[in-house]
VOMI-477540 format. One record per residue: residue in one letter; x, y, z of N, C-alpha, C in turn. Coordinates in pm, whole numbers, padded with zeros to 5 digits, always signed. Layout:
BEGIN
AXYZXYZXYZ;...
This chain:
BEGIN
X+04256-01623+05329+04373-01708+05303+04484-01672+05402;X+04549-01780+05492+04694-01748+05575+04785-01682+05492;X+04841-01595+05542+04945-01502+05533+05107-01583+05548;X+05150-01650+05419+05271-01725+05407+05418-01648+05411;X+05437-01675+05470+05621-01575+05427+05692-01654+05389;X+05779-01588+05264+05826-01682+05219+05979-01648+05189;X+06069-01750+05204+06217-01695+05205+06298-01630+05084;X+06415-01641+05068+06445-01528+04978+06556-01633+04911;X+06577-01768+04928+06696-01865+04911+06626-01868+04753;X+06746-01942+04653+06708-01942+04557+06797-02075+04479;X+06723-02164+04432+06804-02275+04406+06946-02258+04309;X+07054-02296+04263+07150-02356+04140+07113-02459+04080;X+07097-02369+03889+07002-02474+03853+07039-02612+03803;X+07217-02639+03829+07255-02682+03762+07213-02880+03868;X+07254-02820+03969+07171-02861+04132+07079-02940+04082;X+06990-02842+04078+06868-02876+04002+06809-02986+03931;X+06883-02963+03807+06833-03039+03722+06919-03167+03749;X+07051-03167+03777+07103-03319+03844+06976-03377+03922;X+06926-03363+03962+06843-03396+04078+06678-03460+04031;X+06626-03384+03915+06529-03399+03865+06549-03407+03719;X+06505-03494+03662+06505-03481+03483+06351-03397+03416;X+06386-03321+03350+06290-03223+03300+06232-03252+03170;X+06154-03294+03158+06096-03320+02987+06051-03206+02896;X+05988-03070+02989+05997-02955+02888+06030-02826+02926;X+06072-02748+02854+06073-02632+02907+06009-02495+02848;X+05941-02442+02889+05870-02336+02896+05949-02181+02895;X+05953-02104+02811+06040-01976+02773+05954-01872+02743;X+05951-01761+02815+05866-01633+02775+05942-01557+02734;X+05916-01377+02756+06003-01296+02747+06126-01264+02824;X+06145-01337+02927+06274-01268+02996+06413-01374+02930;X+06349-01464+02845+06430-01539+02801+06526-01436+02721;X+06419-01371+02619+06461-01292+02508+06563-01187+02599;X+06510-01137+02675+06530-00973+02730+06705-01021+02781;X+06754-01145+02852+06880-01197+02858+06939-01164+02768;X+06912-01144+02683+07027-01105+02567+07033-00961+02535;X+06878-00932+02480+06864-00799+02438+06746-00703+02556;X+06780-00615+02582+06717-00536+02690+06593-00465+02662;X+06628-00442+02450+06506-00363+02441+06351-00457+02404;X+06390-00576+02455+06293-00643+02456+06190-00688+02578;X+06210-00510+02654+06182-00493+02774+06030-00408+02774;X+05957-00410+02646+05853-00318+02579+05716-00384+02639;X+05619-00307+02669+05463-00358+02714+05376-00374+02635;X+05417-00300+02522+05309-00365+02426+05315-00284+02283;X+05383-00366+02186+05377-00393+02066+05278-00310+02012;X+05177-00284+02046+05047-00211+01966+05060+00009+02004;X+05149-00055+02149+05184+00103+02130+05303+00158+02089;X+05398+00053+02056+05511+00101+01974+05478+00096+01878;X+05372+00091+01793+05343+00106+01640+05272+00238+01666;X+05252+00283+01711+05123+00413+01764+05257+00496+01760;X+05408+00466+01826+05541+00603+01824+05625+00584+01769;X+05620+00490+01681+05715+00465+01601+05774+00575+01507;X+05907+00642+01483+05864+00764+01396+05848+00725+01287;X+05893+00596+01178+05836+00533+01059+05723+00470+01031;X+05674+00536+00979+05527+00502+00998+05474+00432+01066;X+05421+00535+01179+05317+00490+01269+05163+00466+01237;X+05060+00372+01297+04968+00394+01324+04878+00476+01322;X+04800+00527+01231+04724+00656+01237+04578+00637+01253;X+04509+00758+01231+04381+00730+01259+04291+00625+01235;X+04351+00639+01089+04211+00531+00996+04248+00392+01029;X+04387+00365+01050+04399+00234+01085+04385+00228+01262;X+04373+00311+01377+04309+00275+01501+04172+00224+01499;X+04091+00291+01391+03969+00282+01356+03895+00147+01390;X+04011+00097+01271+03992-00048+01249+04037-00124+01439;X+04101-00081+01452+04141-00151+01599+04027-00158+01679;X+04011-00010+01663+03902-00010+01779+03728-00053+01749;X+03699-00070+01590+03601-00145+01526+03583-00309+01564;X+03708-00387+01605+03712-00473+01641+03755-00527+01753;X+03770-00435+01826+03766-00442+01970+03895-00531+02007;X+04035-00485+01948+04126-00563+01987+04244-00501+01957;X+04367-00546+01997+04486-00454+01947+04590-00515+01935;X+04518-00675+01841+04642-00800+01796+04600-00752+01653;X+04761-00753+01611+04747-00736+01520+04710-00860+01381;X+04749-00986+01460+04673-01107+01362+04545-01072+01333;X+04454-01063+01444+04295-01081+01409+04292-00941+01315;X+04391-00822+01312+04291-00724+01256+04322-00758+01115;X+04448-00779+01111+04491-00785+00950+04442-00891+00884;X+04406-01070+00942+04310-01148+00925+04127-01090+00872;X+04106-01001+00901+03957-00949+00901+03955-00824+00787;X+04079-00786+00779+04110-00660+00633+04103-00748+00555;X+04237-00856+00512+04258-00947+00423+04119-00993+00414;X+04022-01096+00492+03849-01143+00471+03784-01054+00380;X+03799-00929+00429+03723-00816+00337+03709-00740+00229;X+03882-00758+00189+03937-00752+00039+03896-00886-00025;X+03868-01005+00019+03823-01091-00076+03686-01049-00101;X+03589-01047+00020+03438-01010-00007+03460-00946-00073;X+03506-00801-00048+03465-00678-00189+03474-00739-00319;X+03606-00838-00302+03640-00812-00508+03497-00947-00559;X+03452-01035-00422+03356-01117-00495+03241-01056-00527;X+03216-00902-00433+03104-00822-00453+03080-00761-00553;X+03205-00761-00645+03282-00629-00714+03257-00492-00671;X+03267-00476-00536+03284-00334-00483+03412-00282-00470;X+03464-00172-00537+03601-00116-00586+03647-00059-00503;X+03590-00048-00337+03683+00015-00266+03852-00002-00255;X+03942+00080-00249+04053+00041-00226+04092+00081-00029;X+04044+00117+00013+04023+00164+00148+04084+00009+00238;X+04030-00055+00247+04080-00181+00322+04178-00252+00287;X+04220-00244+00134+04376-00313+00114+04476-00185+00168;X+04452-00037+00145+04530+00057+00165+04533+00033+00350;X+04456-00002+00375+04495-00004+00583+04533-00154+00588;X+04544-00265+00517+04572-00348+00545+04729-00321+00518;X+04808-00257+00407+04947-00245+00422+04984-00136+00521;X+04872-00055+00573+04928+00058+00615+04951+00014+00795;X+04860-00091+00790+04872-00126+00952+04988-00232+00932;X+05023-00328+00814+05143-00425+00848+05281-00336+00859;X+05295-00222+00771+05418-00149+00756+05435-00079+00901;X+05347-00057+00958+05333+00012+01112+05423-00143+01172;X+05319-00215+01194+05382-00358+01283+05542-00394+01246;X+05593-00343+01083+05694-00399+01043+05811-00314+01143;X+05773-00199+01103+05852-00091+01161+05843-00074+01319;X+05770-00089+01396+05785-00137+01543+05836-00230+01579;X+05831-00350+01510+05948-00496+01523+06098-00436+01514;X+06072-00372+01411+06268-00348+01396+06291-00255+01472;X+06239-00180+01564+06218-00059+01668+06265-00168+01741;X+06261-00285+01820+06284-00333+01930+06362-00485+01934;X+06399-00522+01795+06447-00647+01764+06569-00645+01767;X+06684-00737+01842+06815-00722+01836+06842-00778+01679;X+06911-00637+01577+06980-00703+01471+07072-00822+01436;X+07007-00931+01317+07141-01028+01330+07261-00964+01342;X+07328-00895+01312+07417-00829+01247+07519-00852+01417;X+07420-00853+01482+07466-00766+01651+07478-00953+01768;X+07401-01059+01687+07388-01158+01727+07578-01264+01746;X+07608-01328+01844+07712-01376+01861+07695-01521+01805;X+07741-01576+01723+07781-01699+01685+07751-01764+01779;X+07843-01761+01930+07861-01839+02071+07756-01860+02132;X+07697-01735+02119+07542-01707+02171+07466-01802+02152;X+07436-01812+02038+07350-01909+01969+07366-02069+01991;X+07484-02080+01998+07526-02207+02037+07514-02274+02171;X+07536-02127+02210+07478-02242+02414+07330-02226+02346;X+07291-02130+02375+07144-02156+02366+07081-02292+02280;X+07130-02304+02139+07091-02431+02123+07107-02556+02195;X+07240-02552+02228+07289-02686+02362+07181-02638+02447;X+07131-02606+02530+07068-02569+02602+06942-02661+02577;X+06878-02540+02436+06715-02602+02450+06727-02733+02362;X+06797-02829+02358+06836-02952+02255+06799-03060+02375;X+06818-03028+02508+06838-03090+02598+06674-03085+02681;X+06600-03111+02623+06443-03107+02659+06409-03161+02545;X+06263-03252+02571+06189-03322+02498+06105-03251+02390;X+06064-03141+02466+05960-03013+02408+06008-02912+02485;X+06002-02819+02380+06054-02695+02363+05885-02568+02323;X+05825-02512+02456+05725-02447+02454+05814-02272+02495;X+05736-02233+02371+05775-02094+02338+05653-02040+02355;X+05631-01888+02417+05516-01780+02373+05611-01666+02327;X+05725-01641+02268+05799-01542+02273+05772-01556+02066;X+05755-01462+02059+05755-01470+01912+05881-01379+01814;X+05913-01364+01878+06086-01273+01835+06138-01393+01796;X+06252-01390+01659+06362-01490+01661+06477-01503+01726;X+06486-01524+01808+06579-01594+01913+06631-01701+01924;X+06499-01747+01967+06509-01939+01964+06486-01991+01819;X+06459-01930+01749+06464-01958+01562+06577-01946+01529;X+06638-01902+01519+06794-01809+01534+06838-01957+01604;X+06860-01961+01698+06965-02055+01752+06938-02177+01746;X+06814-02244+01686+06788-02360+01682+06862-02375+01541;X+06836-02290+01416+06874-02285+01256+07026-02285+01329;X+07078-02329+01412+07268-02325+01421+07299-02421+01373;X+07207-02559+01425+07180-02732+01457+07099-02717+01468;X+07033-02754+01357+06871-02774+01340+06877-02927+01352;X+06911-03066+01301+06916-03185+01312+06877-03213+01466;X+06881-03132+01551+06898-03216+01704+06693-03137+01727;X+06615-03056+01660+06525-03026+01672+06407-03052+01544;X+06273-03061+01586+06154-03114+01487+06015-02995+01562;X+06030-02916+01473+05903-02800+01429+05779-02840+01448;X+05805-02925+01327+05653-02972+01291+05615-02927+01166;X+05730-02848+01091+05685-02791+00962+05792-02865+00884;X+05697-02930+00754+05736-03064+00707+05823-02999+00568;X+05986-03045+00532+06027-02969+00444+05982-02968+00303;X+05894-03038+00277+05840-03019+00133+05788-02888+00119;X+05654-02861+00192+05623-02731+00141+05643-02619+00286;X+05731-02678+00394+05762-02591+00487+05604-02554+00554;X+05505-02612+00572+05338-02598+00646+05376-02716+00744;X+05269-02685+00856+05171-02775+00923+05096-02828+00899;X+05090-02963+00919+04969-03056+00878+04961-03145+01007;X+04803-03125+01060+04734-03176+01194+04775-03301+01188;X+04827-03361+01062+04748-03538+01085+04938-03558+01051;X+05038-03544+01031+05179-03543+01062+05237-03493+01172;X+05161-03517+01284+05277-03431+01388+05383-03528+01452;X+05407-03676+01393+05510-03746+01535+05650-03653+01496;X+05722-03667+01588+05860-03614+01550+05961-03670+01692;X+06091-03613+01658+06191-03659+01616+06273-03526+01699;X+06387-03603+01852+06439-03465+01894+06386-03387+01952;X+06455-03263+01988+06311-03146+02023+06221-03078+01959;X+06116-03138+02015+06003-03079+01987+05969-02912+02004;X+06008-02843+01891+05956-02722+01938+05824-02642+01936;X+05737-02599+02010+05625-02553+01973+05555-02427+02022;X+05574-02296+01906+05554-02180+01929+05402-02117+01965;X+05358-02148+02117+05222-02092+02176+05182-01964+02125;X+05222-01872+02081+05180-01737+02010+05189-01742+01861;X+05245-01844+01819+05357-01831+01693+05469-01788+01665;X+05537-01652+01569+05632-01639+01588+05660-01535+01435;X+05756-01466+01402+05759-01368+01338+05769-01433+01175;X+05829-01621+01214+05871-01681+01109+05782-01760+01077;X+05663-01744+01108+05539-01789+01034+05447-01702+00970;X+05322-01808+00871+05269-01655+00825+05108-01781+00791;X+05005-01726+00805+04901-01799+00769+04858-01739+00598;X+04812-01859+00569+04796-01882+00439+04655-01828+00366;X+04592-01818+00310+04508-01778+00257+04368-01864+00273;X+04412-02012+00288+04320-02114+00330+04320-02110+00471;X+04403-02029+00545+04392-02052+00702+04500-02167+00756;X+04591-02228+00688+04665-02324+00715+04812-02207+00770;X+04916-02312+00825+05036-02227+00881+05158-02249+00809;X+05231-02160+00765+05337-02207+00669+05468-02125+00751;X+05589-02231+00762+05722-02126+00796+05794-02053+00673;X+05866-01955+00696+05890-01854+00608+06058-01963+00576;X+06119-01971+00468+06224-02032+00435+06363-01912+00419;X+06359-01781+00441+06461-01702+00426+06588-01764+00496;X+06684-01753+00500+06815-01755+00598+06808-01680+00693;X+06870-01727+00823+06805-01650+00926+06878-01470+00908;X+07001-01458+00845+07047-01328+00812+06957-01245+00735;X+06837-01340+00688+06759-01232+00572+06610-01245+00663;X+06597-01296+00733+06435-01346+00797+06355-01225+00839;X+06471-01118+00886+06373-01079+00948+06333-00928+00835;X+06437-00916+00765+06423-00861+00618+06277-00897+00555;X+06281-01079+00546+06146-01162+00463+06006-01086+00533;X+06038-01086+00660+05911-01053+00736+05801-00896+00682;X+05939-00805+00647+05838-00710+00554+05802-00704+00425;X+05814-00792+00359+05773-00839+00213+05648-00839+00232;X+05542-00741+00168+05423-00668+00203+05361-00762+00057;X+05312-00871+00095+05180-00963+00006+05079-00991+00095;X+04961-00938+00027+04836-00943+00061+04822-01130+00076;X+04859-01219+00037+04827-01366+00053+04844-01413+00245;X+04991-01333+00252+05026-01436+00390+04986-01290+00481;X+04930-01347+00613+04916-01263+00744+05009-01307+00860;X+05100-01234+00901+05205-01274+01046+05124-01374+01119;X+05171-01459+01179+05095-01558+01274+05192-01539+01340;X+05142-01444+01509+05196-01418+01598+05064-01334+01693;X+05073-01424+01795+04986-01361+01902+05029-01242+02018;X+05056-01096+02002+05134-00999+02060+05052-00938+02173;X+04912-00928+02199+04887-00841+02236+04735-00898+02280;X+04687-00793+02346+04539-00830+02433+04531-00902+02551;X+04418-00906+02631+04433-01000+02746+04399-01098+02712;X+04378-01227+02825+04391-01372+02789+04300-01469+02686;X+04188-01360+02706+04086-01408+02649+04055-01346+02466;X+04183-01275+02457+04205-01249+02273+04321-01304+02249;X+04388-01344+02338+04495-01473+02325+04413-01619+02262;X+04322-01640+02394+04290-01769+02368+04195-01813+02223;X+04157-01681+02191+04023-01640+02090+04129-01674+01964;X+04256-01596+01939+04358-01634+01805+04392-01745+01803;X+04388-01829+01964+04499-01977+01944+04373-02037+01852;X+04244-02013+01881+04148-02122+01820+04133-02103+01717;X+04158-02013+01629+04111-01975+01507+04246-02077+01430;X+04325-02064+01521+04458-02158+01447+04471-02303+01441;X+04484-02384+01351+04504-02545+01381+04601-02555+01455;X+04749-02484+01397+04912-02504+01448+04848-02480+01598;X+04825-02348+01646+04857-02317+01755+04738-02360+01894;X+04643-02410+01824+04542-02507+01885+04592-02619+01919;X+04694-02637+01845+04760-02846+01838+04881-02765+01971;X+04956-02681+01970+05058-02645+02059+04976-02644+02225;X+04916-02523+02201+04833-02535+02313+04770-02641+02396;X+04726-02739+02309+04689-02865+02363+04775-02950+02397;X+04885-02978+02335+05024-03034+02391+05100-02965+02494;X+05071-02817+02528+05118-02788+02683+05015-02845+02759;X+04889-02822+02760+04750-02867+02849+04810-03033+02860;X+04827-03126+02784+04904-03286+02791+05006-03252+02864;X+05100-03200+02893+05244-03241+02937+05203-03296+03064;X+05341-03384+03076+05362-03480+03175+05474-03473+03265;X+05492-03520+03342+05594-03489+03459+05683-03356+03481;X+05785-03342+03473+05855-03195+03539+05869-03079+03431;X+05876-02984+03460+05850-02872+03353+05926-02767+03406;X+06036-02666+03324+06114-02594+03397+06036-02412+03322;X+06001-02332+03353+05982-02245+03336+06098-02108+03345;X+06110-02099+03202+06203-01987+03234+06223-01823+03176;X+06194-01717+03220+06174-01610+03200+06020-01578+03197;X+05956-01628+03258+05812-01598+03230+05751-01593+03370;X+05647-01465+03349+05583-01391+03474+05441-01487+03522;X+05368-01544+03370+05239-01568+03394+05180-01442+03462;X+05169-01317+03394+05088-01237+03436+04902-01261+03399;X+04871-01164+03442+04701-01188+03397+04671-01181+03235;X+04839-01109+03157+04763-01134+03057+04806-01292+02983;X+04855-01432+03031+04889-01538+03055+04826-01596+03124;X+04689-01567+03122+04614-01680+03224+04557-01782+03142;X+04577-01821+03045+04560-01926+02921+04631-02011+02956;X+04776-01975+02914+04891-02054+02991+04876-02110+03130;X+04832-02022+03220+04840-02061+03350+04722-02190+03347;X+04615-02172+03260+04553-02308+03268+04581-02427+03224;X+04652-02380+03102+04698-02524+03039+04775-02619+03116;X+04899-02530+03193+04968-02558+03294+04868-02681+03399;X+04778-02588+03447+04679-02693+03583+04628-02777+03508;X+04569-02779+03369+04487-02899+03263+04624-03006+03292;X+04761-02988+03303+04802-03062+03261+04883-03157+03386;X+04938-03328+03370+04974-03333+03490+05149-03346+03496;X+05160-03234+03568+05331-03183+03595+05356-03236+03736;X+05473-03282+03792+05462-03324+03887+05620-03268+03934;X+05645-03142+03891+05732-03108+03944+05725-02937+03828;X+05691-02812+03886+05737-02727+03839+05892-02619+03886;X+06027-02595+03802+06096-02525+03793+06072-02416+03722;X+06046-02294+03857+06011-02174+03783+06190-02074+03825;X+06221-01989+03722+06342-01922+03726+06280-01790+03789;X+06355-01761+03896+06377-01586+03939+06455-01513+03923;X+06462-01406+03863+06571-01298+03849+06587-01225+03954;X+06702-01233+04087+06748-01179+04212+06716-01029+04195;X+06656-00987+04148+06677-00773+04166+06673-00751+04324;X+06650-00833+04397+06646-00807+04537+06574-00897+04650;X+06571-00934+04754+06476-01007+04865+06360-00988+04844;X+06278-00850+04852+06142-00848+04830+06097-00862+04692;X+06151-00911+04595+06125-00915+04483+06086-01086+04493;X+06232-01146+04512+06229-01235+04535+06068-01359+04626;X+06114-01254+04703+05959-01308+04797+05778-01286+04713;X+05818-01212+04648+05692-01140+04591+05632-01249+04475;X+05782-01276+04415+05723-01392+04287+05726-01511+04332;X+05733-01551+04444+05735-01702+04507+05592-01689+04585;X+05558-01579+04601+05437-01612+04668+05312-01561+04490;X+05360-01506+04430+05298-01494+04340+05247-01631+04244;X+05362-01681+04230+05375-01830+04158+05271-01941+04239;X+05321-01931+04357+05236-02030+04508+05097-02004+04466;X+05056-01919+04482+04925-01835+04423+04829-01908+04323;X+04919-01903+04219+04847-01971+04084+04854-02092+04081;X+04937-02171+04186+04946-02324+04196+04909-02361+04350;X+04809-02289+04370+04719-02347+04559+04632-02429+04536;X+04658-02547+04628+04599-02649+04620+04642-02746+04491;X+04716-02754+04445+04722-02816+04322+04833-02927+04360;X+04830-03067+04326+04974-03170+04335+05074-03144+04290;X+05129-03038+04278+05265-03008+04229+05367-02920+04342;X+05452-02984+04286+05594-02915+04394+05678-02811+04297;X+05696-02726+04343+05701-02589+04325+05853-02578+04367;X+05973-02565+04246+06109-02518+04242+06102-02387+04231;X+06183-02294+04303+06252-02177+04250+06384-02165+04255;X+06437-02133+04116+06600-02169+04095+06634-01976+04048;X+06738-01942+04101+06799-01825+04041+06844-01801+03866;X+06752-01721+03810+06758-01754+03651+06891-01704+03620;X+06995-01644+03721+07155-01629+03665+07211-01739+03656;X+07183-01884+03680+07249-01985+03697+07189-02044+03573;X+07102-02044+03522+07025-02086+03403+07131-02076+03285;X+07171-02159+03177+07231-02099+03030+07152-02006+02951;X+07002-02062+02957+06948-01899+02940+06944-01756+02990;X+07024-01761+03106+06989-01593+03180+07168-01595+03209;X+07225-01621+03129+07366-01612+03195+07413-01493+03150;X+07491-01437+03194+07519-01248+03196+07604-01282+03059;X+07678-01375+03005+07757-01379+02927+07673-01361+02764;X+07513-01354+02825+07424-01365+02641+07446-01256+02638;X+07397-01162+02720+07396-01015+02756+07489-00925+02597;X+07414-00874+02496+07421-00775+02394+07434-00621+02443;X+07521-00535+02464+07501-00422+02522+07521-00330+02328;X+07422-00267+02316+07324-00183+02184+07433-00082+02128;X+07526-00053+02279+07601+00089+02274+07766+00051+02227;X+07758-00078+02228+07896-00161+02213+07965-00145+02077;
C-alpha cells in the first residue's frame, strides 16, 4: 500500500455542519471522558478484579474463565439459565445464585469506582448536551454510562427510545418514532433484560438510577455490552432483539454521519462494519488535537478502515464540537 502523509489541519465543526446536514450521530467513549476523565478506564472486567469493595474473586473468575469471556451480560445471563435448570432439576445447590450476586455486586461496585456522581453533574451541562444531540435524526450510542440518559431525561419530548411508556420494554413490531431517535449499540446501565429475554428500561429518576442499578434481583440481568473483542460484542448484540434492531439500523443509515469521540479500535470492528454495510455519503469523524503526530496518526488510521470505499472522509477538531467543549469538563478535586 502507498505511503500517504497526511496533514495536521483540522476542520470547525460549526463550519462544518453549515455546510453539510447530518442525519446521525455516532458517540463512543471520548464523548463521556469530555466531562468526566475517570472514564478514561480499559476495561471494566479489571476494575472489578481491584476494586477494594468487593472485588472479583476466585470462584467467580472461574466462571469467567469457564466461559471464555469477560462480559459481564453473557456470564450473569448463563448463572441466572442455571439457577432456573437446578430448581427445575430440584438440585439444591446454592453455589450459582451465591456467584451470580457475588459477580453483580463486583460489577456494581466498579461502576461507581468510575461513574461521575449525579450529585457532581451541572444542570447547564446537560442542557447543551441535550440541544446538541436533539439536533440529529438518530442518536447511535455504544457508551453505556448515563450521560446521554442523564441529559436526554432534561427534555425528553424532543427524543423517542423506543421504550413504550406503558410497561417501559421494547417491542420489535412498535419501533416508528418520533424526534430523536435514540439507539443504545451496547445498551446501557438503564436497561435490564427480562427473564423472557425481552429489554425493559429501568423507571428510577435519574438522581436515583444509578442507586436502581444495584438493586440485586435475580429476575433482571444489566443489558450492557462492556467488554471482549468484536466478536463477543457481536455474539451479545444477537442474543438481543433491542440491540439486534439498533445494530441493524446503524448497518441502514443513510447519507452523512458525524462520529464523535470514538476510536473504532479492533475491539469495534462490528461497528466498523455496520458503518461499510451501510450507505453514508459523507463521514464526520472528531479529533482530539494532543498534538501533530497524533493528529496525523488518526487520519491515516480512520483512511485505513474506509480504503476504497465511496465515502468522503471529514476530520473536524472535537474542541469545537458541543460535545468536547472544555466548558463540560467536571474536575473530581473541585
Amino acid at each position: 500500500m502507498e505511503f500517504r502523509v497526511f496533514d495536521t489541519a483540522l476542520e470547525d465543526w460549526s463550519a462544518l455542519r453549515a455546510e453539510i446536514p447530518f442525519s446521525g450521530l455516532l458517540i463512543g467513549n471520548g464523548a463521556s471522558r469530555a466531562m468526566w476523565q475517570a472514564f478514561a478506564y480499559d476495561s471494566l472486567f479489571e476494575k472489578a478484579q481491584t476494586t477494594r469493595n468487593r472485588p472479583l474473586g476466585l470462584s467467580e473468575l472461574a466462571v469467567f474463565k469457564a466461559l471464555d469471556t469477560s462480559n459481564f451480560e453473557q456470564v450473569l445471563s448463563a448463572l441466572k439459565s442455571t439457577i432456573r435448570v437446578n430448581a427445575a432439576l430440584t438440585i439444591s445447590s446454592s453455589s450459582p445464585r451465591n456467584r451470580y450476586f457475588a459477580i453483580k455486586e463486583a460489577l456494581i461496585h466498579a461502576i461507581r469506582s468510575v461513574h461521575i456522581p449525579w450529585k457532581l453533574v451541572q444542570p447547564e451541562s446537560l442542557a447543551r448536551i441535550n440541544a446538541e444531540l436533539s439536533r440529529y435524526r438518530t442518536l447511535y450510542s455504544t457508551n453505556y454510562d448515563l450521560l446521554a440518559y442523564w441529559a436526554i431525561m432534561q427534555a425528553p419530548e424532543s427524543f423517542d427510545d423506543l421504550f413504550r411508556p406503558d410497561d417501559s420494554s421494547f417491542d420489535l413490531s412498535a419501533t416508528d418514532s418520533h424526534g430523536t431517535r435514540v439507539l443504545y449499540l451496547h445498551g446501557g446501565l438503564h436497561l435490564v433484560k427480562n427473564l423472557d429475554g425481552s429489554t425493559r428500561k429501568l423507571t428510577s429518576s435519574e438522581s436515583t438510577l444509578l442507586g436502581s442499578f444495584a438493586v440485586n434481583t435475580l429476575g433482571d440481568v444489566p443489558l450492557f455490552v462492556s467488554e471482549g473483542n468484536t466478536q463477543d460484542k457481536l455474539k451479545a448484540i444477537r442474543h438481543s432483539d433491542y440491540l439486534s434492531y439498533c445494530y441493524g439500523q446503524l448497518a441502514g443509515h443513510q447519507d452523512a454521519l458525524c462520529i464523535f469521540g470514538h476510536n473504532l479500535g479492533e475491539q469495534d470492528r462490528h461497528i466498523v462494519q455496520a458503518l461499510l454495510d451501510a450507505r453514508i455519503t459523507t463521514l464526520a469523524i472528531s479529533i482530539y488535537p494532543r498534538s501533530q503526530a497524533f493528529i496525523q496518526h488518526q487520519k491515516r488510521h480512520f483512511s485505513q478502515l474506509f480504503e476504497g470505499r465511496e465515502v468522503t472522509l471529514r476530520f473536524f477538531d472535537a474542541k469545537s464540537h458541543p460535545l468536547g467543549s472544555p466548558q463540560l469538563r467536571v474536575d473530581p478535586e473541585a
